[in-house]
N, C-alpha and C positions, 0 to 999 in steps of 0.2 A: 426279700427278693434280690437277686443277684443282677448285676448290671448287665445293662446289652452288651455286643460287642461293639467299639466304635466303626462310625463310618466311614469307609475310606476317603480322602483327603484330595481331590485330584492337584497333587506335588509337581510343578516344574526341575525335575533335577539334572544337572549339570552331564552325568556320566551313565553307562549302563549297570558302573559300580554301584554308585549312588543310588541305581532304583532298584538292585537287586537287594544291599543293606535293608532299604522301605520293608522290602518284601521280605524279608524275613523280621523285622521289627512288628509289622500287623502280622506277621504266624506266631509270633511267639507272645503277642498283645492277648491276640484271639485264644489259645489254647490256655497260656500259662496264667495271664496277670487278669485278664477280665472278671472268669468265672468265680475266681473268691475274693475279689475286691470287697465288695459290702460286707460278708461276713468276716474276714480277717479285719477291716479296718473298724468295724463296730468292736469283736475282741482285744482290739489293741495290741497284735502280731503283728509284726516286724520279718517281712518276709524274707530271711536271710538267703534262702535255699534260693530263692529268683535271682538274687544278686550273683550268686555260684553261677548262674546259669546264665547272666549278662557276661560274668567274665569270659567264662568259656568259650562264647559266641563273640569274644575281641569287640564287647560293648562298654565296658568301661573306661575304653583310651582311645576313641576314637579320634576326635583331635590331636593327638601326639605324633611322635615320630613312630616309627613302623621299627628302626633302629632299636629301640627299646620296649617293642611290644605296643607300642601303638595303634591305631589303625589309617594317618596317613590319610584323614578325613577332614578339607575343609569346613569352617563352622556354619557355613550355609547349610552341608547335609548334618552335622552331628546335632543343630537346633531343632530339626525336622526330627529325627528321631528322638530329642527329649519329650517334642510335642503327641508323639505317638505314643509315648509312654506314659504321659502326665496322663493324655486323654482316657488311659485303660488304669491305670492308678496313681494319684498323684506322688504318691509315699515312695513310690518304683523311679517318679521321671526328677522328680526333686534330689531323689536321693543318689542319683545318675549325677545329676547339675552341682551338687555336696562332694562329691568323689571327686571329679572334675578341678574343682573349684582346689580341694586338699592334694591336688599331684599340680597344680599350676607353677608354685614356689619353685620346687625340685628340676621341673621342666624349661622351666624358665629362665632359672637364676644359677644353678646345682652347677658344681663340677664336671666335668667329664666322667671320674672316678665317682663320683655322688650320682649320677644318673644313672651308669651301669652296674653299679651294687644294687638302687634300690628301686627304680622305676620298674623295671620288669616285673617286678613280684607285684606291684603298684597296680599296671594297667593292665595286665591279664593272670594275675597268680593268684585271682580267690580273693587281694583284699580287700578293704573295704575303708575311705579315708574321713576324716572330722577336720573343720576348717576354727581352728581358735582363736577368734581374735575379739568378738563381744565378749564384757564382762557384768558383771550385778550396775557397777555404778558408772562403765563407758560402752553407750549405745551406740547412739548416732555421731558422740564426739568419741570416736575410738582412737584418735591419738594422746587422748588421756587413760589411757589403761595403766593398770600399777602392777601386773606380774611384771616379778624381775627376774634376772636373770642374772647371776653374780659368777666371775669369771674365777676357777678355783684348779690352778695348773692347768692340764688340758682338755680339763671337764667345764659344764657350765653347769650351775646349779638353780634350778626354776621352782620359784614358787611363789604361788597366788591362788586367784578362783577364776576359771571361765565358763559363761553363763550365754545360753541359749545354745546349746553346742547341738546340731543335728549329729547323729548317730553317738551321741555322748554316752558313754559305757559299753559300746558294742564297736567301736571302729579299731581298725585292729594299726593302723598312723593316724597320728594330726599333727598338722601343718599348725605352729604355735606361734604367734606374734608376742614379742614380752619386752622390758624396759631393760634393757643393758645400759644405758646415758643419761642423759638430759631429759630435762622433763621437755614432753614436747613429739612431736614426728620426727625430730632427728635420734633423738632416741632409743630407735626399738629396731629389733633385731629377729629374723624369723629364726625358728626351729623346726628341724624334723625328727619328732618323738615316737617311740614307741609305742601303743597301748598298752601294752603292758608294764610300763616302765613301771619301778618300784617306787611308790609313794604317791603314782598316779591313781585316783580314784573318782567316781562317778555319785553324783547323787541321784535321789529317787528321780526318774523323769519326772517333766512338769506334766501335769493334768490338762490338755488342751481343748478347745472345743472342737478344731478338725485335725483331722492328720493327725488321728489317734496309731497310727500303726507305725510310726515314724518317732523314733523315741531322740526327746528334746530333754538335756538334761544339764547341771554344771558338772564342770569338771574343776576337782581340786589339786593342784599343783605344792605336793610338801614336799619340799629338796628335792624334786625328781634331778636325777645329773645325767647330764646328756654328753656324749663327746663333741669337742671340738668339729670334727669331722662331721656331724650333723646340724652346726650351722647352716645357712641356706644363704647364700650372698654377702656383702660386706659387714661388716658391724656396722647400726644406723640405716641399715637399706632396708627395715624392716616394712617401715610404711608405706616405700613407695611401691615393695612387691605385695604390700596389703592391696593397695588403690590400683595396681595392673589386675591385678587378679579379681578385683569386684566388675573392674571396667566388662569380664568377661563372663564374670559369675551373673552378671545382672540379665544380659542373652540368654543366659539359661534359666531365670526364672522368669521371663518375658515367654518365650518357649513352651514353657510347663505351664504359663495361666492360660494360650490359647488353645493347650490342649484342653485343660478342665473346658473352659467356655464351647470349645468345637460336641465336648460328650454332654455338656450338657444342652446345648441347641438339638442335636440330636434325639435325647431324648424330650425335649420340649415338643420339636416335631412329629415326634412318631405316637406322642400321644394325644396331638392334634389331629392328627389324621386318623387315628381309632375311636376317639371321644364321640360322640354324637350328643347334640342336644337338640330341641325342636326342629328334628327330624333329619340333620344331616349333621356331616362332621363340623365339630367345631373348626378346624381351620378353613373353614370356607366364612368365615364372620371377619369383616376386614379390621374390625378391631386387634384380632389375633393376629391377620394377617401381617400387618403392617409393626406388630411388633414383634412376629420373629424375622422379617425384614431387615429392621434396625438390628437386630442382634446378629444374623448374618453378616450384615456391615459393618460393625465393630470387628469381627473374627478376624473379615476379612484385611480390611484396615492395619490391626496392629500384628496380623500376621506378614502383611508386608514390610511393615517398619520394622520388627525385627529382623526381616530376611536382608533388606538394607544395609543395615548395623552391621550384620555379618559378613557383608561383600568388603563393606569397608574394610573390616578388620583382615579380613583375607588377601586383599589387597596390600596388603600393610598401610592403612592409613587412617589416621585418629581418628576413632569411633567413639570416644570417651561420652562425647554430646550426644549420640545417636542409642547410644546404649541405655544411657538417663532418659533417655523420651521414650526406646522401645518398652521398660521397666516401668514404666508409668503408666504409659497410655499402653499397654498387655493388660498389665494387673489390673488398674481401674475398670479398664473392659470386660475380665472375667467376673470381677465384683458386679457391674453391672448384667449382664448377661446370664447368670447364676440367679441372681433375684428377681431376674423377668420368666427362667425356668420357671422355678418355682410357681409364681404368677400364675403363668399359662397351665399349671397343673394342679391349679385351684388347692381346694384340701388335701388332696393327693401328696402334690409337693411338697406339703409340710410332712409328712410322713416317714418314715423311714423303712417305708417298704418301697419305696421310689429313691434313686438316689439324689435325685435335684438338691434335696434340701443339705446334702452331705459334700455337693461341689457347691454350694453356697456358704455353707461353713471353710472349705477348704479356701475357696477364693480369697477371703481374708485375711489370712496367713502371709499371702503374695504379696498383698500391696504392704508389706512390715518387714519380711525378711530381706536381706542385703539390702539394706539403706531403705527406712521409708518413704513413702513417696513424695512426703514434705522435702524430704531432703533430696531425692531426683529433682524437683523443681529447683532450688538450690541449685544445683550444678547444672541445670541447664541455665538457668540465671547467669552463672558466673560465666560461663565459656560465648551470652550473649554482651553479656557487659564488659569483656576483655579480659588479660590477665591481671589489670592493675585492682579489680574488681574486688570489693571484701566481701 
């Protein structure tokens, strides 16, 4: 059974720019990415042909500058639109928030000369980006990663393994975090690599329980040499353009879990309102009532804290804390909300001709990716306890 299409959102947005982008985000939700979500995501397709068609449509860079093919979109509207995207398939809104996350360094940090060589092809020319910086044995402590990076004239020469890599074997840049120094966060030094660079190669993706369409894979670093010129910031600045760019990547997967949780409420209710059992529909039983209630209250909830997050940041002003609570309390709320789907659609829900039980799989993925949610608490922790805080 193919998915509904989701239902519209009623969005506060800023401009009539902003609610026209919407409106074409739910045309291209509805037409293109709804209708073969279950089936592509159940085959394990990787819908590259959508991604062509987010470029196209100047969906890939909407946060950037316009200068370099961006779209000149604060992150109040560009989270609203991951959320539409997540909500029609997560593989589509994550792998948006992956992209995003992989042109952060370059936009960020990059030359003048480094941004108009390679951002344009970046945020509207078809590609497609991978963010490197987990490995097999540095997760959550990723200033312990051991790719190095050894300086050889005015190449650098990279080799290690990185592990969890979203679009690993099919991205065509990655943004690559690696040990030029000292052990430690002063240490490490970003790259902007090729995919196809020579000696770069991909292992099998991993086998996952959601977000089968979405290929998670390592990536092996033998000698790849990169030129000087594709360094990304100082030597040693590696980790703190790692932790700017999670501070942003984390809005984006805040974003994509209230979408999962808005399709699957959606669907929870529309098969509450069709169900009948002794003699009227089940959502008329306050049991049901009252808990898609609460699941609306959560949507709505951690859809505002991330929209918060993003004023901040828009405003230019630390969001770092806001970002760690939207990441948390999004994710935990789609985890929860997913499993109350399911709930409310009894047998059904466990099925796989309904999709509930496939955004309850997915929801899990969220609360793990860019920093788990142990570790969100963590850094809400520290930013309540001060800087002097360990």
């Amino acid at each position: 059974m193919s998915d509904r299409v989701p239902q519209p959102v009623d969005r506060q947005l800023p401009t009539e720019e902003a609610r026209d982008l919407i409106a074409l985000v739910r045309d291209i939700a509805r037409r293109e990415i709804a209708p073969r979500a279950a089936e592509e995501e159940e085959a394990g397709h990787f819908p590259r042909e959508l991604f062509t068609l987010l470029s196209g449509s100047g969906l890939l860079g909407l946060p950037y500058d316009s200068a370099h093919g961006g779209g000149d979109q604060p992150y109040e509207v560009y989270l609203q639109v991951l959320e539409e995207l997540a909500a029609a398939r997560l593989t589509v809104g994550l792998g948006v928030s992956v992209h995003t996350l992989a042109c952060h360094a370059l936009a960020g940090y990059g030359t003048k000369e480094q941004q108009t060589e390679h951002l344009p092809a970046m945020l509207g020319g078809g590609l497609l980006g991978a963010y490197c910086l987990s490995e097999p044995s540095s997760g959550s402590d990723a200033a312990s990663l051991r790719t190095k990076a050894v300086r050889d004239g005015d190449d650098w020469v990279i080799t290690g393994t990185k592990a969890w890599i979203t679009h690993g074997g099919i991205a065509d840049f990655c943004t690559v975090l690696a040990r030029t120094g000292e052990d430690g966060p002063r240490g490490i030094t970003a790259f902007l690599v090729p995919g196809d660079a020579p000696g770069l190669t991909a292992a099998a993706p991993e086998k996952k329980m959601g977000m089968k369409g979405s290929p998670t894979a390592q990536l092996h670093f033998d000698g790849v040499r990169v030129p000087d010129g594709r360094r990304l910031g100082e030597e040693g600045q590696g980790f703190a353009i790692a932790l700017s760019a999670l501070d942003s990547g984390r809005l984006g997967i805040a974003a994509c879990a209230i979408g999962v949780a808005q399709a699957a409420l959606d669907e929870a209710l529309a098969y509450a309102t069709g169900r009948r059992q002794f003699g009227r529909p089940i959502v008329d039983f306050q049991g049901l009532r009252f808990m898609l209630a609460d699941m609306a209250t959560r949507i709505e909830a951690g859809r505002a804290l991330y929209l918060a997050a993003a004023r901040a940041r828009d405003a230019g002003a630390s969001f770092s804390r806001q970002a760690a609570m939207a990441k948390l309390f999004c994710t935990d709320a789609a985890m929860s909300v997913t499993v109350d789907a399911v709930q409310v659609l009894g047998g059904y829900g466990y099925t796989a001709d309904f999709p509930a039980e496939r955004y309850m799989r997915e929801a899990k993925a969220l609360q793990i990716v860019e920093g788990t949610n142990q570790i969100q608490r963590m850094v809400i922790a520290r930013h309540l306890a001060g800087p002097e805080s360990r």
